[in-house]
C-alpha positions in Angstrom: 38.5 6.9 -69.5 39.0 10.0 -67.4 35.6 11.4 -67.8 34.2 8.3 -68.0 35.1 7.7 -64.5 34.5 11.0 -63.7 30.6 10.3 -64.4 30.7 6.9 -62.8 32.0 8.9 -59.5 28.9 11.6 -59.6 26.1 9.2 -60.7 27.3 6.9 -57.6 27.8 10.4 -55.1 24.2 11.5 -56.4 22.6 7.8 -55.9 23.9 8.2 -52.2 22.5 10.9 -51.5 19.4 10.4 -53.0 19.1 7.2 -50.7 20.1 8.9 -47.7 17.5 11.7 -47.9 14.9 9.6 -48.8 15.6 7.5 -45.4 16.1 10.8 -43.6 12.2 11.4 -44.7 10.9 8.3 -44.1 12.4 8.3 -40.2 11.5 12.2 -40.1 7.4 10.6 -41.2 7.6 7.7 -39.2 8.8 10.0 -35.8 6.1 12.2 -36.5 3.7 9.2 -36.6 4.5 8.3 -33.2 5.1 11.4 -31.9 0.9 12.4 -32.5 -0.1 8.4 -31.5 1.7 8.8 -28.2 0.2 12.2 -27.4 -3.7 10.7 -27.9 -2.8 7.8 -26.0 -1.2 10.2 -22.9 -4.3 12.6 -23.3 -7.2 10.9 -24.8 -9.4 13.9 -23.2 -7.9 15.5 -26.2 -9.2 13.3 -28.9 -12.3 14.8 -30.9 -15.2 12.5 -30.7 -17.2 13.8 -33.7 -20.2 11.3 -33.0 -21.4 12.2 -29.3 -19.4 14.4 -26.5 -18.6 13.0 -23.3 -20.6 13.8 -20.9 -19.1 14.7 -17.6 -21.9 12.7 -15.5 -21.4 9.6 -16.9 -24.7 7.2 -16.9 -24.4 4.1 -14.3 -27.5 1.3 -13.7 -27.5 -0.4 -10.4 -29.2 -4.2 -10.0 -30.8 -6.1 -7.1 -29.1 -8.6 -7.0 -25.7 -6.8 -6.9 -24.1 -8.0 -10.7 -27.5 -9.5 -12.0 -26.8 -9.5 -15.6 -23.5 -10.8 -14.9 -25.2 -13.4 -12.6 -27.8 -14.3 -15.5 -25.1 -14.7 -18.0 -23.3 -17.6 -15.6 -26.3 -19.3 -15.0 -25.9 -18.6 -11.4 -29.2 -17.0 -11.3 -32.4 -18.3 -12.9 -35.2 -15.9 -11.7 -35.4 -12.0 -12.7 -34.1 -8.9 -10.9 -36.0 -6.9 -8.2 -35.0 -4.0 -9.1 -33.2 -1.7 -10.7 -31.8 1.9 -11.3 -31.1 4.0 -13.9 -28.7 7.5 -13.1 -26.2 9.8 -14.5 -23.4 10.5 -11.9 -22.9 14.4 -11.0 -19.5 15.0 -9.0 -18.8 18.0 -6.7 -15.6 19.4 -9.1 -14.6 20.9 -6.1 -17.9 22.3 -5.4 -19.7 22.3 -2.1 -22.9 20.2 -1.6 -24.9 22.5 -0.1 -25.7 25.0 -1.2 -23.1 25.3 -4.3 -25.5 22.1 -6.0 -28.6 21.7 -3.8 -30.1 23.6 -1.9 -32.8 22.0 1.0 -36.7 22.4 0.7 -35.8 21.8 -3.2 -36.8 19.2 -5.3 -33.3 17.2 -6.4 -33.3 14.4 -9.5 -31.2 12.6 -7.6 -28.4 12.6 -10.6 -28.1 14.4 -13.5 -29.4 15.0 -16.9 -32.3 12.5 -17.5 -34.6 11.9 -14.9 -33.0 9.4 -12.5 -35.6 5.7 -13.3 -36.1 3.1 -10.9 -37.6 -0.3 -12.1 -39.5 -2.5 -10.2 -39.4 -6.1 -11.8 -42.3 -7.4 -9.1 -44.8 -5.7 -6.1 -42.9 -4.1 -3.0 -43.2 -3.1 0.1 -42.2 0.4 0.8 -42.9 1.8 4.7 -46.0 -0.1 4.9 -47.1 0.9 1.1 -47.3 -1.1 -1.1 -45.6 -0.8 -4.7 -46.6 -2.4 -7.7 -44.2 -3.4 -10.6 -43.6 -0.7 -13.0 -40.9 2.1 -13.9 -41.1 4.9 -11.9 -39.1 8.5 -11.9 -37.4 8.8 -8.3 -36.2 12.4 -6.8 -36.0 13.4 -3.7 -36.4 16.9 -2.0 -33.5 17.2 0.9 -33.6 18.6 4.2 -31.0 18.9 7.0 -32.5 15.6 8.8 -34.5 14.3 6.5 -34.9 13.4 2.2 -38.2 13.0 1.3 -38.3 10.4 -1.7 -40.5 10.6 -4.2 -42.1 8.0 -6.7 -43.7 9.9 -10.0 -45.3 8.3 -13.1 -43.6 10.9 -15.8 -40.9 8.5 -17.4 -38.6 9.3 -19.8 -38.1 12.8 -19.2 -35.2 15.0 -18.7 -34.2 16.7 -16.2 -36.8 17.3 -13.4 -39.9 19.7 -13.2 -42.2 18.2 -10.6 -45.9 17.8 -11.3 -47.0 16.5 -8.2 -50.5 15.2 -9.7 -48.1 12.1 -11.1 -46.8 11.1 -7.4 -47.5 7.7 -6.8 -45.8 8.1 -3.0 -43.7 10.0 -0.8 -41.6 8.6 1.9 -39.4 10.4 4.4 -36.2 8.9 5.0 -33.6 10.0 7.8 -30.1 11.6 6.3 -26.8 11.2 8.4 -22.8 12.3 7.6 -20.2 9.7 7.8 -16.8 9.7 7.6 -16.7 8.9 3.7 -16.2 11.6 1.0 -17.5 11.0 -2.0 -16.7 12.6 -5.2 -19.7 11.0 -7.7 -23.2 10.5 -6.7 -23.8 7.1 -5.5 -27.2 4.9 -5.6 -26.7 0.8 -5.0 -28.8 -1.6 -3.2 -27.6 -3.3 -0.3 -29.2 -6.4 1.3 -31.2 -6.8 4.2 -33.1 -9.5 6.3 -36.6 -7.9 4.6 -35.3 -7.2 1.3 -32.8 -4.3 0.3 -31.9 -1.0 1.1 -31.4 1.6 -1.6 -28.2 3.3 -0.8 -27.8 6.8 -2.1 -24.8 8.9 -0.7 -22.6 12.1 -2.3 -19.9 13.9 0.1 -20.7 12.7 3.0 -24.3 12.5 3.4 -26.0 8.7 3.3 -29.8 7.9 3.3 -31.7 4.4 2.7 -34.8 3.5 1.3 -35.9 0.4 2.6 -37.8 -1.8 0.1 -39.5 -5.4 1.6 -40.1 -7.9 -1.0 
């Protein structure tokens, strides 16, 4: 009966153990677990995205009116935009504007990567000229007082290298500084009583394109 018990006592010693380490790895796996889920949730810049990089001027579109598609999904608007634009978003990464980025008398894509596109969903008015319906690459060539914005036929293209026998127009627009500071390249539309100006701004530089329509 002795030894009997004897192997009773070790099988039940061994048996506890055994269960003990096996939860000691299962919290040791599950801690582990966590551990790497919290750190790609507090730095999801470290995640590897092994379909496409992230690009570090992020694309952005721009409607007139302000929020069309969102508009045409509500129903609250029937009739088709005016316009549109197409841009990636360069930001000054602690850069200065001029002449770090640009640099004036120099032809500017007014973004980055692809060549910045606006749409034109009908005819325009722009400074007296008019503008038919179409898509159009936009860039601009800056000066101290003045951009000079240009319209150009060569779509879908990246980057920019001018070929001035595709110009459709020129206009020169005045430049001014505020008292804003902005980090990414800006382009919106804002309303007017003829139509809608198009807004672009970086730092703090502002210019307008005014379009009649």
């Amino acid at each position: 009966m002795k030894i009997t018990g004897g192997i009773f006592i070790a099988f039940l010693l061994l048996g506890l153990c055994s269960c003990k380490n096996g939860k000691e790895k299962k919290e040791t796996g599950s801690k582990n677990v966590n551990k790497e889920d919290s750190i790609n949730k507090s730095n999801p810049q470290t995640a590897v995205n092994p379909y496409d990089p992230i690009d570090i001027s992020p694309m952005d579109m721009t409607y007139y009116p302000a929020e069309y598609p969102k508009l045409k999904m509500t129903k609250a608007i029937t009739a088709p935009p005016v316009a549109r634009v197409i841009y990636s978003r360069p930001h000054l990464q602690g850069r200065q504007l001029f002449h770090d980025i640009l640099k004036y008398g120099e032809a500017w894509r007014l973004g980055a990567n692809e060549s910045t596109e606006l749409q034109l969903y009908r005819d325009v008015t722009i400074q007296n000229k008019k503008v038919k319906a179409g898509r159009y690459v936009l860039y601009c060539i800056p000066q101290p007082d003045k951009w000079t914005i240009i319209l150009n036929s060569n779509i879908d293209s990246w980057g920019l290298q001018p070929d001035s026998t595709k110009d459709i127009a020129h206009f020169d627009v005045p430049v001014k500084q505020t008292n804003n500071h902005l980090e990414y390249f800006t382009i919106i539309f804002e309303k007017t009583d003829s139509g809608a100006d198009l807004l672009m701004a970086w730092d703090n530089l502002e210019a307008r394109l005014p379009i009649n329509f």
